[in-house]
C-alpha angles and dihedrals in degrees: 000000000000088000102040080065091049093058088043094062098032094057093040093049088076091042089053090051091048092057089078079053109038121155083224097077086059100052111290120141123235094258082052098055093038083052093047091052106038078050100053083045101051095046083054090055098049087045082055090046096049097047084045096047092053093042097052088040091066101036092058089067088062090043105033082107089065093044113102112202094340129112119240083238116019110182094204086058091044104050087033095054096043093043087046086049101040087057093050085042080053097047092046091060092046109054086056091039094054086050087049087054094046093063127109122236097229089053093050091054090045087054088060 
């Protein structure tokens, strides 16, 4: 759980920073700015699942001797975990996106 709220905070700090330089400001409508952000988000979490993927990838090889009935590199662990983590890195780009969207122009420009 400890790390669901990482990623949380660590896809919505971004968002918190676009809000000074929304398109919205500009002209974008509110689907616009929600798809801009769950985007940028969800690169951000395959770029995490890939770096993680290799990584523990590589780390199962030094610790297969501690595994018990478990495979070094079970397909069904790997896909399940990174599927499990992409949709709460989806998730955690949604909820501030949707507050992004939410803003008013006239507040964004006000920010600034």
């Amino acid at each position: 759980m400890t790390y669901h709220l990482r990623i949380l905070r660590a896809l919505s700090s971004p968002v918190l920073n676009k809000l000074k330089k929304l398109e919205y400001s500009k002209g974008a409508k509110p689907e616009t700015v929600l798809k801009m952000i769950v985007l940028s988000g969800a690169k951000i979490a395959l770029l995490g699942l890939f770096v993680g993927v290799l990584g523990s990838a590589a780390l199962t090889r030094l610790l297969e001797g501690l595994l018990y009935e478990t495979e070094a590199l079970d397909p069904i662990t790997f896909v399940g975990m990174s599927l499990a983590l992409f949709i709460v890195g989806l998730f955690a780009s949604y909820l501030p996106a949707r507050q992004a969207a939410a803003v008013d122009p006239m507040e964004s420009l006000r920010m600034e």
